[in-house]
KOLBA-406571 format. One record per residue (C-alpha): residue number from 1; residue in three letters; x, y negated, z negated. Coordinates in Angstrom, 1 decimal. Layout:
[NUM; 'ALA'; [X; Y; Z]]
...
//
This chain:
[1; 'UNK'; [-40.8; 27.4; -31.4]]
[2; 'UNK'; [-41.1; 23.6; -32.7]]
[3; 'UNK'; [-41.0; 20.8; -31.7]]
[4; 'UNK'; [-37.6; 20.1; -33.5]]
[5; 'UNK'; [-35.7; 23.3; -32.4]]
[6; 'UNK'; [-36.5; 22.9; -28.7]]
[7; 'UNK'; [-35.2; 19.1; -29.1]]
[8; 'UNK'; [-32.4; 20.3; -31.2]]
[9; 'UNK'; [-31.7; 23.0; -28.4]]
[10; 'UNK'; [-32.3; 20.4; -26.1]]
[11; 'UNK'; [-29.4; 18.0; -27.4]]
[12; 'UNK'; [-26.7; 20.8; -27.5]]
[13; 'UNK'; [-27.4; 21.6; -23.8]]
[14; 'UNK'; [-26.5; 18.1; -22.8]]
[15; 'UNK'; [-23.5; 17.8; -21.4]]
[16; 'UNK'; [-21.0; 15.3; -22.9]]
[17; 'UNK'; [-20.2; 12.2; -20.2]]
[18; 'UNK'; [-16.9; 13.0; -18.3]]
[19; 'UNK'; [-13.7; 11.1; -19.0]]
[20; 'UNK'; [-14.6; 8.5; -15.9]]
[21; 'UNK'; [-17.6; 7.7; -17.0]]
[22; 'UNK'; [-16.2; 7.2; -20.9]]
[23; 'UNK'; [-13.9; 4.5; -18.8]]
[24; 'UNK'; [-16.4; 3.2; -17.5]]
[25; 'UNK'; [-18.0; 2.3; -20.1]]
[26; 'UNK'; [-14.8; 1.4; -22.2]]
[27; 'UNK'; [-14.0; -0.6; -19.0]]
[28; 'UNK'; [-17.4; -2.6; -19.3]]
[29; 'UNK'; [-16.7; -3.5; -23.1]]
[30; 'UNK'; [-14.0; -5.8; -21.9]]
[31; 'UNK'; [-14.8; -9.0; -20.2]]
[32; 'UNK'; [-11.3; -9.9; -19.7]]
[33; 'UNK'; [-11.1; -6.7; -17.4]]
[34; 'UNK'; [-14.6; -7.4; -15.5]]
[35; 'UNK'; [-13.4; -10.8; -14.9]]
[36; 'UNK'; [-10.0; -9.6; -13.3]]
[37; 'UNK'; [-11.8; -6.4; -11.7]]
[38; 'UNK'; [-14.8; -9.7; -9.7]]
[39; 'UNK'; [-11.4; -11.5; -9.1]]
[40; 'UNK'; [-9.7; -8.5; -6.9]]
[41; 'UNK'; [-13.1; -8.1; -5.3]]
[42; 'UNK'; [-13.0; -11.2; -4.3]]
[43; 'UNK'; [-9.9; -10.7; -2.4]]
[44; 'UNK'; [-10.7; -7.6; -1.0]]
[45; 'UNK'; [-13.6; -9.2; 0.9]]
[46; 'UNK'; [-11.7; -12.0; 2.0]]
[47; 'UNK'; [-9.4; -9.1; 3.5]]
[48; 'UNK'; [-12.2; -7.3; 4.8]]
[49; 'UNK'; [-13.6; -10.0; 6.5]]
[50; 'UNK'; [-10.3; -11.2; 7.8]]
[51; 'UNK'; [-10.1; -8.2; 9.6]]
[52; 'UNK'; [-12.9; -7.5; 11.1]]
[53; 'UNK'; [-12.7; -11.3; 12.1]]
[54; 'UNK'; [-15.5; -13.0; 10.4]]
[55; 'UNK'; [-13.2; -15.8; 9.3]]
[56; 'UNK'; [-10.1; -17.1; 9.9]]
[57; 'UNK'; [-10.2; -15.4; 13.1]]
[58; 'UNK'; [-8.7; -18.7; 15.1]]
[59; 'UNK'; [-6.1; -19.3; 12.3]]
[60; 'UNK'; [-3.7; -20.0; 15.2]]
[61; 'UNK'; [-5.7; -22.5; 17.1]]
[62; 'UNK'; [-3.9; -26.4; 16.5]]
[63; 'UNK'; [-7.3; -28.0; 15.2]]
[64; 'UNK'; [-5.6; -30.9; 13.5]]
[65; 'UNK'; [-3.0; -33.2; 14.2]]
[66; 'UNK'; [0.8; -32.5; 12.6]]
[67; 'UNK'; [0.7; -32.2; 8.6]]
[68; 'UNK'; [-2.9; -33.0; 8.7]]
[69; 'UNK'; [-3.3; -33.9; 5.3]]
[70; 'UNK'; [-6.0; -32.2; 2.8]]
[71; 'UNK'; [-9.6; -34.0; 3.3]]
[72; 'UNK'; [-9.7; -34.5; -0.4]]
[73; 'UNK'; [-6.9; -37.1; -0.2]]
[74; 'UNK'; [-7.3; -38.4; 3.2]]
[75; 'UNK'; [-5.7; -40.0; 5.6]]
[76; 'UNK'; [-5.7; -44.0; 4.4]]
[77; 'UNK'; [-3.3; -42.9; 1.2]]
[78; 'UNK'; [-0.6; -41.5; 3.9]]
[79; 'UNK'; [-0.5; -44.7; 5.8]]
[80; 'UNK'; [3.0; -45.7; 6.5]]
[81; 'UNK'; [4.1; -42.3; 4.4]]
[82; 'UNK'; [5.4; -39.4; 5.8]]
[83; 'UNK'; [2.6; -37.9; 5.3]]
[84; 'UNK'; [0.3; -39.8; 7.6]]
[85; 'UNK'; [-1.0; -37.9; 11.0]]
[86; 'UNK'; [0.7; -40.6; 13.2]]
[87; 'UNK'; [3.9; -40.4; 11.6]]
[88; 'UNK'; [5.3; -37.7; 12.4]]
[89; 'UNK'; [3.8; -38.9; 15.1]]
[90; 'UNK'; [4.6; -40.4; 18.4]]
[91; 'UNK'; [4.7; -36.7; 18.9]]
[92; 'UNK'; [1.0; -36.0; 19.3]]
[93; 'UNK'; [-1.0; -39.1; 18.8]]
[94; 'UNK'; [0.7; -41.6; 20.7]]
[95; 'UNK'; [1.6; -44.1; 18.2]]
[96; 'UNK'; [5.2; -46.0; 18.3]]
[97; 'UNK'; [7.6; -44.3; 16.1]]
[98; 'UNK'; [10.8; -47.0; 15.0]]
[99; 'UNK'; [13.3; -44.5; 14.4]]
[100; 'UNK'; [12.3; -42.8; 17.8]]
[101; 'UNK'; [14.2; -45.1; 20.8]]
[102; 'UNK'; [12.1; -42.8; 23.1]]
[103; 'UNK'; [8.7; -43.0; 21.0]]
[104; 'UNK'; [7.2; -45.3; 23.1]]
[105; 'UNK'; [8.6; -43.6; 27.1]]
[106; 'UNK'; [6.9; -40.1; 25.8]]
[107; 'UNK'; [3.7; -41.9; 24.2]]
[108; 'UNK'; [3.3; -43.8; 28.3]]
[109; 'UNK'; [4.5; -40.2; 30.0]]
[110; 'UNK'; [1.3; -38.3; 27.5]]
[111; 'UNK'; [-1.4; -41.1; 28.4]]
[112; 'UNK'; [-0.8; -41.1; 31.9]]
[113; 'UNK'; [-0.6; -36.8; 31.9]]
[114; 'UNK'; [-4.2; -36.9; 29.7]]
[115; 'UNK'; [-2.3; -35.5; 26.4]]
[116; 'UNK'; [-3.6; -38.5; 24.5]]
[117; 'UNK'; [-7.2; -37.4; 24.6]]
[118; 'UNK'; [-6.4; -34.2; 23.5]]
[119; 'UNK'; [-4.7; -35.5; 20.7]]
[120; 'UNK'; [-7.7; -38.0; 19.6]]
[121; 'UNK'; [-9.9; -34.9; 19.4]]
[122; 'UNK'; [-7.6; -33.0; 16.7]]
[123; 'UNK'; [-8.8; -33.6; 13.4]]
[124; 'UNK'; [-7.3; -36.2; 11.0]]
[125; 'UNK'; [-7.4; -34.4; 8.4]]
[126; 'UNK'; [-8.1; -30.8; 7.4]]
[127; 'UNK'; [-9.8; -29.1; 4.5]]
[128; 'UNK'; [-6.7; -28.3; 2.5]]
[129; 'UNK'; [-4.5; -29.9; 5.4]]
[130; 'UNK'; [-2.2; -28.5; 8.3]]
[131; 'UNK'; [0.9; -27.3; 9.0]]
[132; 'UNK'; [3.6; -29.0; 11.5]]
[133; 'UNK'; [1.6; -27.4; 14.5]]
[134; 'UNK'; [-2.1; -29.0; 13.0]]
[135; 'UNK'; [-2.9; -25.4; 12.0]]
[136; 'UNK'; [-5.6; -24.8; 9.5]]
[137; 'UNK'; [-3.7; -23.9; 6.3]]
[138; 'UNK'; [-7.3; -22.6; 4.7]]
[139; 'UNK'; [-7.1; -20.3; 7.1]]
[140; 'UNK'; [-3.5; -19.4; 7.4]]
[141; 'UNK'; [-4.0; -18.7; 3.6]]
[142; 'UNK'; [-6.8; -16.1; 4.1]]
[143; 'UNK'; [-5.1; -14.5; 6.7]]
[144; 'UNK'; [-2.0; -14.6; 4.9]]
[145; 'UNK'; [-4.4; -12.3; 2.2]]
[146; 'UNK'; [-5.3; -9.5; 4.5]]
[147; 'UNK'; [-1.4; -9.3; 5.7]]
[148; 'UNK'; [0.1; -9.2; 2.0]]
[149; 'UNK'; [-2.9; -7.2; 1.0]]
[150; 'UNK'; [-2.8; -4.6; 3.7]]
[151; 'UNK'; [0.9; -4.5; 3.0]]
[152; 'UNK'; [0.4; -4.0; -1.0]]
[153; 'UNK'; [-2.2; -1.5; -0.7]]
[154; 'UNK'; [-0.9; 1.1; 2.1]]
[155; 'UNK'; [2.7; 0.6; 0.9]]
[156; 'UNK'; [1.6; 1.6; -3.0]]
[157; 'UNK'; [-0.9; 4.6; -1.7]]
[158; 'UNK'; [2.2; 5.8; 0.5]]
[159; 'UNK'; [4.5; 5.4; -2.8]]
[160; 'UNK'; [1.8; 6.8; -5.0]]
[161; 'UNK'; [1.2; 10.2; -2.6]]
[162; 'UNK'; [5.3; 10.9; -2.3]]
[163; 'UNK'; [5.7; 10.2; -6.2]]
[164; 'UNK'; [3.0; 12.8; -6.6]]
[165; 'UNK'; [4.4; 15.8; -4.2]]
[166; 'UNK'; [7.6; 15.3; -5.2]]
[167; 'UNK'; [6.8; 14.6; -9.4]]
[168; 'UNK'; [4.1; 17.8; -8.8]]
[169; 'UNK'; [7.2; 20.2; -7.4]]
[170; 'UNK'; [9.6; 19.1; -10.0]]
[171; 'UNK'; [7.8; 19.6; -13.3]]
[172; 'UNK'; [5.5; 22.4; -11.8]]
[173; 'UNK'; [8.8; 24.5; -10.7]]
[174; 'UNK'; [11.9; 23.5; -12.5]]
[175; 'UNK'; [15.0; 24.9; -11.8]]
[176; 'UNK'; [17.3; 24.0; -9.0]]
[177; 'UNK'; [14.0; 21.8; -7.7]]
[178; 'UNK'; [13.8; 20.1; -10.4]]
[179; 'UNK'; [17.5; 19.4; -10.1]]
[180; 'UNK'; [17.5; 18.3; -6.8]]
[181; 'UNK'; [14.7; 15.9; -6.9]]
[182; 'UNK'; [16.2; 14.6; -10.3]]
[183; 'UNK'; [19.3; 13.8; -8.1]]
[184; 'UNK'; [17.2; 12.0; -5.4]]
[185; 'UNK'; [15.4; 10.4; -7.9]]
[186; 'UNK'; [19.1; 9.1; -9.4]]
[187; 'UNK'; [20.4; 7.8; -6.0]]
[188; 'UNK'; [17.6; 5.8; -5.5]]
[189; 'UNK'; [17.4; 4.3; -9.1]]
[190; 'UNK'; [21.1; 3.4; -9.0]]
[191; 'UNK'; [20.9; 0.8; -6.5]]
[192; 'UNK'; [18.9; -2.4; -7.9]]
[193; 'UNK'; [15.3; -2.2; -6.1]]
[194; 'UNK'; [15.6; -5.3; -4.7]]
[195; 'UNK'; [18.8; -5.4; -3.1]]
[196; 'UNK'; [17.8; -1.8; -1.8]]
[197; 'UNK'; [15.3; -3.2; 0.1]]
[198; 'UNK'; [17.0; -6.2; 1.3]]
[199; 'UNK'; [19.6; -3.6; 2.9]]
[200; 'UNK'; [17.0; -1.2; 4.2]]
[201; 'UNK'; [16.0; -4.7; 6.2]]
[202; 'UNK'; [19.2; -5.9; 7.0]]
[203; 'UNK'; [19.8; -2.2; 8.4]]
[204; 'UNK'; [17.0; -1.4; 10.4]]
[205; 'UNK'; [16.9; -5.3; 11.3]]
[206; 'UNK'; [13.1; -5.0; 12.8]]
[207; 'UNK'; [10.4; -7.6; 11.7]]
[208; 'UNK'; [6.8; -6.0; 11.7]]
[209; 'UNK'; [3.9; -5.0; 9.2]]
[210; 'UNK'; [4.7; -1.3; 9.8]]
[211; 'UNK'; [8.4; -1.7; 9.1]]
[212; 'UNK'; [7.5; -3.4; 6.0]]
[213; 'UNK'; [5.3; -1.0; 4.8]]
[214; 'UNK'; [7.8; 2.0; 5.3]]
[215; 'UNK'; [10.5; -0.1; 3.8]]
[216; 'UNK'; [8.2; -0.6; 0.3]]
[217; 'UNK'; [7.0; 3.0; -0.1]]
[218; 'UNK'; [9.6; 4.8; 1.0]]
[219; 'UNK'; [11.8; 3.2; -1.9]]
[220; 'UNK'; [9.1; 2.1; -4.3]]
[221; 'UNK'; [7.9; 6.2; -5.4]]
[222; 'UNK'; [10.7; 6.0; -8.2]]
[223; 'UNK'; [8.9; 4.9; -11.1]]
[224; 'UNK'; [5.8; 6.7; -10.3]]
[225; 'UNK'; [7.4; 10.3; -9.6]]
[226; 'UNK'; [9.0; 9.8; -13.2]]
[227; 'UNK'; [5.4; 9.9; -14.9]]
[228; 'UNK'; [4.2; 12.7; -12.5]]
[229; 'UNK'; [6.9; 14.8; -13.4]]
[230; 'UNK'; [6.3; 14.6; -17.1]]
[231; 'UNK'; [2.2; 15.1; -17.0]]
[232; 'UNK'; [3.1; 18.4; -15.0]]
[233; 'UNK'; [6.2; 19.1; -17.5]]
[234; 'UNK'; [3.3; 19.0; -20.4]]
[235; 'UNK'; [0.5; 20.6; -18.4]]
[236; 'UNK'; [1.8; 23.8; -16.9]]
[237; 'UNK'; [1.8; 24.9; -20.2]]
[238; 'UNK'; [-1.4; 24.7; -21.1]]
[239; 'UNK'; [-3.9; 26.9; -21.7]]
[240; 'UNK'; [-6.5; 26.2; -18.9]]
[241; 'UNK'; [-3.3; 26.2; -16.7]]
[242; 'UNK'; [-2.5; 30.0; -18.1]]
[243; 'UNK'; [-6.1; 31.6; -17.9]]
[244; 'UNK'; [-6.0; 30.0; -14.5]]
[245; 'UNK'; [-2.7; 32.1; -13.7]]
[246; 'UNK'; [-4.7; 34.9; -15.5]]
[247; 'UNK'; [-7.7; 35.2; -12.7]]
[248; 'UNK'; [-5.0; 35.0; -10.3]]
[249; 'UNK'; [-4.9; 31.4; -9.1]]
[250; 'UNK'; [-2.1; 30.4; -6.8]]
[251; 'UNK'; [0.6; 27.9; -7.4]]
[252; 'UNK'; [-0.5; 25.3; -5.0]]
[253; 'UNK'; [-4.2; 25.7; -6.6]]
[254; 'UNK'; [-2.9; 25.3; -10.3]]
[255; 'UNK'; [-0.9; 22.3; -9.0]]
[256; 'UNK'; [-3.3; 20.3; -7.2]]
[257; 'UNK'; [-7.0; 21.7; -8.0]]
[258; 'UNK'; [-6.2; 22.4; -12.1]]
[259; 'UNK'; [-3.3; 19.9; -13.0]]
[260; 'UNK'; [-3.7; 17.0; -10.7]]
[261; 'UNK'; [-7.1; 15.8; -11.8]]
[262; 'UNK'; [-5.8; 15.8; -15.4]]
[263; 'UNK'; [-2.7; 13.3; -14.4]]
[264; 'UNK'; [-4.8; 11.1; -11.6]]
[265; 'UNK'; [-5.8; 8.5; -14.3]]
[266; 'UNK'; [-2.0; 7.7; -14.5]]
[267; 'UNK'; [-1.5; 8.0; -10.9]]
[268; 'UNK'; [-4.0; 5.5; -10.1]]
[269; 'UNK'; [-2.6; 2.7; -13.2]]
[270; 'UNK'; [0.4; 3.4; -11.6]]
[271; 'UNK'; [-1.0; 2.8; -8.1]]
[272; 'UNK'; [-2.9; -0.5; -9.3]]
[273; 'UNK'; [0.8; -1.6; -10.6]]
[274; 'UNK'; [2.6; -1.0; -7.4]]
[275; 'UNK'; [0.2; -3.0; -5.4]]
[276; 'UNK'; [1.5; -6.0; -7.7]]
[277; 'UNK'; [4.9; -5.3; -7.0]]
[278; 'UNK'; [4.8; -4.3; -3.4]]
[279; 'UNK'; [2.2; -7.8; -3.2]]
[280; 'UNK'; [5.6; -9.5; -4.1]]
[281; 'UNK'; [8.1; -7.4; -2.6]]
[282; 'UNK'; [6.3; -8.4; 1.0]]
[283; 'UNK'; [6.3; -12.1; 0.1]]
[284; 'UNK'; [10.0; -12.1; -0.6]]
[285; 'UNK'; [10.8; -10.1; 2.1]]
[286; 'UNK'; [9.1; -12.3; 4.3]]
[287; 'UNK'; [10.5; -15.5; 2.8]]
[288; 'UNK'; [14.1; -14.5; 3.6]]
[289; 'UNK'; [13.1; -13.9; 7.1]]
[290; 'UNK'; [13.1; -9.7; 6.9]]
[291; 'UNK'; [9.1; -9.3; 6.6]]
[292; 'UNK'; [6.7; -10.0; 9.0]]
[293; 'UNK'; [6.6; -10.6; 12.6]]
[294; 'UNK'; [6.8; -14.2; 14.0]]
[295; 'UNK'; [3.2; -13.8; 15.3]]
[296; 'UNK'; [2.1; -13.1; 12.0]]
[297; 'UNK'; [0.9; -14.9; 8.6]]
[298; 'UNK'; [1.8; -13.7; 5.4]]
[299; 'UNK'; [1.7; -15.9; 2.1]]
[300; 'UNK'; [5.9; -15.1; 1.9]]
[301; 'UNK'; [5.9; -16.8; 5.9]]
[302; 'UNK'; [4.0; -19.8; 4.8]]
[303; 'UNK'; [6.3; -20.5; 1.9]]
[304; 'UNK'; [9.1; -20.0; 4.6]]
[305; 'UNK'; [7.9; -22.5; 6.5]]
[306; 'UNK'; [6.8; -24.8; 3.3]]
[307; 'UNK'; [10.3; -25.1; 1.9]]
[308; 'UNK'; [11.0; -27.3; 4.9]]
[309; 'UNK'; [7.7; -29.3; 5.0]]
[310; 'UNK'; [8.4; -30.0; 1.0]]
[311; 'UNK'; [11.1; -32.0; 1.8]]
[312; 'UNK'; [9.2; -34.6; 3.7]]
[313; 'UNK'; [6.3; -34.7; 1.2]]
[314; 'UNK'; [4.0; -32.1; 2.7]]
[315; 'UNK'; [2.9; -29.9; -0.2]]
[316; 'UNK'; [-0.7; -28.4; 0.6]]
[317; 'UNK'; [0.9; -25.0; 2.2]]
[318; 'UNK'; [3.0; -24.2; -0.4]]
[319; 'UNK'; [0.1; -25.1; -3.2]]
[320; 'UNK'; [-2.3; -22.9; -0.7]]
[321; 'UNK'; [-0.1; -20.1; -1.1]]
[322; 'UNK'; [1.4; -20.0; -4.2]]
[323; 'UNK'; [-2.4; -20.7; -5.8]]
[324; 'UNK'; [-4.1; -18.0; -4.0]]
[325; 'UNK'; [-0.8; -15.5; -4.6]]
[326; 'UNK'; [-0.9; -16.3; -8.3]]
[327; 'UNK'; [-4.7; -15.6; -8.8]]
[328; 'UNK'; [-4.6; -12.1; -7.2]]
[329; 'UNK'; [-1.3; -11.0; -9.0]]
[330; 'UNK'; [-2.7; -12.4; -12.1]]
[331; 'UNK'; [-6.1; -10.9; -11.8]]
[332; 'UNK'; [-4.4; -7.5; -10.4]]
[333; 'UNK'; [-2.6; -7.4; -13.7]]
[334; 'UNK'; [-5.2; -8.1; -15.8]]
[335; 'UNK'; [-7.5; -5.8; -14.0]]
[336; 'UNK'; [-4.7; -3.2; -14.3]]
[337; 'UNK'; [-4.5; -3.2; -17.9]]
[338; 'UNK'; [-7.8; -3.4; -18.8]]
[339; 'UNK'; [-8.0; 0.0; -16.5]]
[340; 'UNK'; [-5.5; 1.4; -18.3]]
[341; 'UNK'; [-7.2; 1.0; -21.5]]
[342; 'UNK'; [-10.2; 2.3; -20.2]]
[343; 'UNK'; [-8.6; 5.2; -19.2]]
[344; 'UNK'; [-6.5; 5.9; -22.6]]
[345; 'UNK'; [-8.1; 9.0; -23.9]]
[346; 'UNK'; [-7.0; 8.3; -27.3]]
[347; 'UNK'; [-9.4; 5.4; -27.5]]
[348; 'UNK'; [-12.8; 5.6; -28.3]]
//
């Protein structure tokens, strides 16, 4: 045998690369997409690290005085502005307020109880500034990223896995199944997603991570179960999906060995898009006062407690928030469709 024939035999041997790793390398074509895909990265170490407690573990901890303002403006450019540390402010530092009759009685009772010193050893100002307890809003913010986060993720994986029973069942099956989970599907979809959550809270009228978790998946599998339902419509017709009824596979096998790994590149776009939404969901939840717990920071709780602060000139939260909110859902989306692209079959 040649050389030639045993490199020719060689080549058709090979095996062709999979459909992941044709994304993959589809995916690394785009720089939009890498640049979105280091951006979510990012956030996920900021999560991983806020939970294991590596930062912001003392997020609650008053290390500044009230509305501390950011250290890149400052404390001189507040002077004699609401914004200043003493002027909201013959509450911690001692200073005489004018509008305050009883300013200057509390600053005498603090000195003479010791509270002054404890108030000259809070910071002035604060890296991107403090809330009305002299919190760190840095650190609220990153903390307020593993809470949304967590939230985003576990709620859209939840979502994602009852989409796919139930979208498996009805286009694998058909019949009365199919009718029934049609039905469910209809009730849900009939009431605007919002408001359906917003009731759901109301309802069950419990703050917590947990309760908003179940709240977001339990109502958010809609949209996903719609695109199971049609991969397994087209699939079970197939003919890998007959010879595999031929050798005498079972249902549950052709279902979830054959026909799922054929539809989990649109389970897992779809996945990446909930995240987005639930992201948002939790941060209007929290906002109207049905998300999180009271002992907890989320980015919708900060901008709860910023529409207040905005009103006497204290911005920094609500900047801290909505910035680091708009870069993830921004990059998330970007990241999404970029992985979407990649893992469009009919692109080369």
């Amino acid at each position: 045998m040649t050389q030639a024939a045993a490199l020719a035999i060689g080549v058709q041997r090979a095996e062709s690369p999979g459909l992941w790793t044709l994304a993959w390398r589809r995916f690394c074509r785009d720089r939009v997409g890498l640049v979105s895909f280091l951006i979510v990265v990012f956030f996920f170490g900021l999560m991983a690290a806020s939970g294991v407690h590596l930062i912001a573990a003392d997020w609650s901890k008053e290390v500044g005085v009230n509305y501390a303002p950011p250290t890149f403006i400052g404390p001189e450019v507040a002077d004699g502005g609401p914004s200043a540390p003493g002027s909201h402010g013959g509450e911690r530092t001692g200073e005489a307020n004018p509008f305050d009759p009883l300013a200057g009685v509390l600053a005498e009772i603090r000195a003479a109880s010791g509270a002054a010193s404890v108030a000259e050893a809070q910071a002035p100002t604060l890296v991107f500034g403090g809330d009305r307890w002299g919190r760190d809003v840095l650190q609220k913010t990153i903390k307020g990223t593993e809470t949304s986060m967590f939230v985003g993720l576990v709620a859209a994986v939840l979502a994602a896995f009852l989409a796919t029973v139930f979208g498996a069942l009805a286009g694998y099956y058909g019949g009365w199944i199919d009718d029934f989970f049609n039905w469910f599907y209809s009730v849900f979809t009939s009431i605007p997603y919002l408001l359906l959550i917003l009731a759901i809270a109301a309802v069950l009228n419990q703050k917590g991570t947990l309760t908003v978790i179940l709240i977001l998946g339990l109502t958010g599998w809609t949209g996903i179960f719609r695109l199971v339902r049609a991969e397994y419509l087209k699939h079970k017709v197939r003919e890998y999906i007959q010879a595999a009824d031929a050798i005498g596979a079972s249902h549950p096998r052709r279902m979830f060995v054959h026909i799922l790994p054929n539809v989990s590149h649109v389970i897992l776009v779809q996945l990446s898009l909930h995240v987005v939404l639930f992201i948002k969901s939790e941060v209007v939840l929290s906002f109207l006062g049905f998300g999180v717990g009271v002992d907890t920071v989320s980015w919708g709780s900060m901008l709860n407690e910023a529409q207040s602060e905005l009103i006497l000139g204290y911005w920094w939260q609500l900047a801290a928030a909505t910035l680091a909110m708009a870069l993830l859902v921004t990059g998330f989306s970007l990241f999404t469709d970029a992985l979407r692209d990649a893992l469009d079959p009919k692109l080369k």
